[in-house]
C-alpha positions as CSV (number, residue, x, y, z in Angstrom):
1,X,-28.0,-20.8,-5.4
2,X,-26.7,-23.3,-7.9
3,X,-22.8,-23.1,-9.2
4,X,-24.7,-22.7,-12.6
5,X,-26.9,-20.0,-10.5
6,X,-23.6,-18.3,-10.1
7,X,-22.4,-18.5,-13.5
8,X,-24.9,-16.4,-14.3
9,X,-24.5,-14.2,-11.7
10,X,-21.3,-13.5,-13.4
11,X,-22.3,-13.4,-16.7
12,X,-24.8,-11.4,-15.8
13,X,-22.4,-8.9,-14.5
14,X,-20.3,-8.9,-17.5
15,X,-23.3,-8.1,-19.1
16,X,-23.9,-5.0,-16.8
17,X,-26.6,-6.3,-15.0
18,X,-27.2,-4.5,-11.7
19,X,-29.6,-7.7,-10.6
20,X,-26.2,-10.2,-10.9
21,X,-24.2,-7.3,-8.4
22,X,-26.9,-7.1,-6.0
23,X,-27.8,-10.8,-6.1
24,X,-23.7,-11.0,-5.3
25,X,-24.1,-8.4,-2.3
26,X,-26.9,-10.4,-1.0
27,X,-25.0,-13.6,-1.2
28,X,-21.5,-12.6,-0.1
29,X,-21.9,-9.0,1.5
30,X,-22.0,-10.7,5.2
31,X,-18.6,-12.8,4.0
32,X,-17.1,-9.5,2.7
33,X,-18.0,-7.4,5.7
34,X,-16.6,-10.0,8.0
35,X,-13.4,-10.0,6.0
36,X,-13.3,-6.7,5.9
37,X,-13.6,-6.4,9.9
38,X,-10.3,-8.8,10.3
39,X,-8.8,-6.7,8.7
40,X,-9.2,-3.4,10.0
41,X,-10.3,-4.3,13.5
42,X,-12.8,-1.3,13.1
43,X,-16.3,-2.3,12.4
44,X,-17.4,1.1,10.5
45,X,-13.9,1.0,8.3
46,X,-15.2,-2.9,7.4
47,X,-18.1,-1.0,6.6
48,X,-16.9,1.6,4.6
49,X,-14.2,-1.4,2.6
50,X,-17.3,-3.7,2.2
51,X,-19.3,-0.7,0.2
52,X,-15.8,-0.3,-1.8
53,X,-15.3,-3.4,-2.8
54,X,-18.8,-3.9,-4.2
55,X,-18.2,-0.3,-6.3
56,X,-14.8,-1.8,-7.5
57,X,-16.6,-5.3,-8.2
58,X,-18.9,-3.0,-10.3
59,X,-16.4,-0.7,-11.9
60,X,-14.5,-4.0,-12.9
61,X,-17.3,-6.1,-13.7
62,X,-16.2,-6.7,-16.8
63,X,-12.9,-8.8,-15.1
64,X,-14.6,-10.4,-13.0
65,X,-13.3,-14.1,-12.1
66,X,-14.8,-17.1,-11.4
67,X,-12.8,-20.0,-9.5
68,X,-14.8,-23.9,-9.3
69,X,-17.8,-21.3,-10.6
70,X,-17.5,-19.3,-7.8
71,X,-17.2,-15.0,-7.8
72,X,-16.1,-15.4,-3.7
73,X,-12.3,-16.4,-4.5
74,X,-12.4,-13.0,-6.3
75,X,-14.8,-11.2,-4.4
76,X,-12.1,-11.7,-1.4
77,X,-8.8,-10.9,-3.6
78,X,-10.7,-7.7,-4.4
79,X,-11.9,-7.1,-0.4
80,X,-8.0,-7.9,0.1
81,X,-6.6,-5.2,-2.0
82,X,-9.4,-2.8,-1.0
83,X,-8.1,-3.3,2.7
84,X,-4.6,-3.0,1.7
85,X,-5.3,0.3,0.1
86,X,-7.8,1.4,3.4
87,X,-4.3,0.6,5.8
88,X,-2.1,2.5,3.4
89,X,-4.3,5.5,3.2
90,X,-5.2,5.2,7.4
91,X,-0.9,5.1,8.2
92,X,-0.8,8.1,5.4
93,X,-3.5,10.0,7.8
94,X,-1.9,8.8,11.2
95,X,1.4,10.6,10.1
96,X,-0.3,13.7,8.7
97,X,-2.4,13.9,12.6
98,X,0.3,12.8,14.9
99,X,1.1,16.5,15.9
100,X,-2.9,17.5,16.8
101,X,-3.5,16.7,20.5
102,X,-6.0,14.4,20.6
103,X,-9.8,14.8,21.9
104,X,-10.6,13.1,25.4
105,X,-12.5,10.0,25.1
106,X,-15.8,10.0,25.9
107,X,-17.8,7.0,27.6
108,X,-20.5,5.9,26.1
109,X,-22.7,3.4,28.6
110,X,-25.1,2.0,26.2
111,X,-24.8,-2.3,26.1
112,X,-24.4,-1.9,22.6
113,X,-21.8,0.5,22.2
114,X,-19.7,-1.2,25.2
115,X,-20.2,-4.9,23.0
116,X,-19.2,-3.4,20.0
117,X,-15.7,-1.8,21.6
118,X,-15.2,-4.8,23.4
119,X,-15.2,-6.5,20.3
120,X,-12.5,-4.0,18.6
121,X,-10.8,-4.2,21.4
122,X,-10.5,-8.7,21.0
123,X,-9.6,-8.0,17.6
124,X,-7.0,-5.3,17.9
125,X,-5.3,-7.7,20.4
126,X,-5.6,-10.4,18.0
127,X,-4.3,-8.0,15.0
128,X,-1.4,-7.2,17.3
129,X,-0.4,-10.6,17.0
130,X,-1.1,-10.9,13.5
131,X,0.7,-7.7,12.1
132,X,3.8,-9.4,13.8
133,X,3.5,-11.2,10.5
134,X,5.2,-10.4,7.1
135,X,1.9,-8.7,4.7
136,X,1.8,-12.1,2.4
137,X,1.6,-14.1,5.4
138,X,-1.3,-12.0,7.0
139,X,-3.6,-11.9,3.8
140,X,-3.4,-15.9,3.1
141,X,-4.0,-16.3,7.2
142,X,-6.8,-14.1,6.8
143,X,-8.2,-15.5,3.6
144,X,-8.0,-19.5,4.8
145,X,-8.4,-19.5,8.8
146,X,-10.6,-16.9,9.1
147,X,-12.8,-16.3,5.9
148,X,-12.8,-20.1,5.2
149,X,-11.2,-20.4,1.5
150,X,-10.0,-23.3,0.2
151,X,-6.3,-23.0,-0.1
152,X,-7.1,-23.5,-4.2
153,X,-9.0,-20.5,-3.8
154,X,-6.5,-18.2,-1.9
155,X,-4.4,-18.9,-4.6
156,X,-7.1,-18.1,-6.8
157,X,-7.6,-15.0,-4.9
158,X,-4.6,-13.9,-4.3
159,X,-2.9,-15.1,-8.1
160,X,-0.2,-17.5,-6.3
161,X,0.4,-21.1,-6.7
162,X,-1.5,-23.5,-4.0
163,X,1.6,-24.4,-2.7
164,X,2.6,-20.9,-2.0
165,X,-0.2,-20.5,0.1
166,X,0.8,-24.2,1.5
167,X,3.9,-22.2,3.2
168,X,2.8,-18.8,3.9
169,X,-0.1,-20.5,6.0
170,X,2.0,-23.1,7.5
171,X,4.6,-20.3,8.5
172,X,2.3,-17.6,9.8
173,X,1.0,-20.1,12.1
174,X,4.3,-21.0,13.9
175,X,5.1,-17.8,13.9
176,X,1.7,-16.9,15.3
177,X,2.3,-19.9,18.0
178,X,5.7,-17.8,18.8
179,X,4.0,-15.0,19.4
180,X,1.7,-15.7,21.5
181,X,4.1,-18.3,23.8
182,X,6.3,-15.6,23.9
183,X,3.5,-13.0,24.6
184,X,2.2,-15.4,27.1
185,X,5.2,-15.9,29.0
186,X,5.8,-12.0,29.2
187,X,2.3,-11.5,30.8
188,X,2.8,-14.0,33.5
């Protein structure tokens, strides 16, 4: 779709035009529920935040932003608070369950099941790492190396300067080469 193509995507949702949010789903739902999966580590939760954001993208379609005529900058800041919010509630839950013994595990032996854990697994290791990191860090790490934003749209995404996601991005990655010296070094 053309920039213009996605002016009127958001004009078309300012107009509350259920075709511009599902033409929006169609484009971006993939880059969303990817997002959405860094963050959590838990496929269904990304898939749970991914339907969220697209109610909240409806709810406030009236806000919606467009960066270099592009809804993806804010699409992301939106899938970035709706994340924040998921973690919030999940340690809120955690706390309110840590006294239930928990139920044995179960094995499942299907190939899909044991890809799909395997891949949790990789990416709770990964947001072990991460979480090491200060929140702002995280969310402009997430945002640029992993979901591919321009660092004009982080900012744009995350309502900071460029230059502040400049630093937070140049700091999370020492810190994340740190980590995993240190981490590496441990193991050994």
């Amino acid at each position: 779709m053309t920039q213009a193509g996605e002016e009127d995507l958001v004009d078309g949702l300012r107009r509350d035009d259920p075709e511009a949010l599902a033409a929006l789903f169609d484009r971006y739902g993939d880059r969303i529920y990817n997002h959405c999966f860094r963050a959590t580590g838990d496929w269904s939760e990304a898939e749970d935040a991914t339907a969220t954001v697209f109610l909240e993208v409806w709810r406030h379609r009236r806000r919606v932003q467009a960066h270099d005529s592009s809804a993806l900058p804010w699409l992301y800041g939106v899938a970035t608070n709706v994340c924040r919010n998921l973690a919030r509630s999940q340690r809120r839950r955690r706390r309110a369950l840590a006294a239930l013994p928990r139920p044995p595990a179960e094995p499942d032996h299907a190939e899909r099941v044991a890809d799909r854990v395997g891949s949790e697994e990789r990416m709770r290791a990964v947001l072990a790492a991460v979480d090491a990191l200060p929140a702002h860090e995280r969310e402009v790490l997430g945002l640029v190396a992993w979901s591919g934003l321009t660092y004009e749209q982080a900012a744009a995404a995350l309502d900071v300067p460029v230059g502040t996601v400049r630093s937070r991005l140049s700091r999370a990655r020492a810190r994340l080469a740190d980590l995993t010296t240190t981490r590496g070094e441990r193991d050994e």
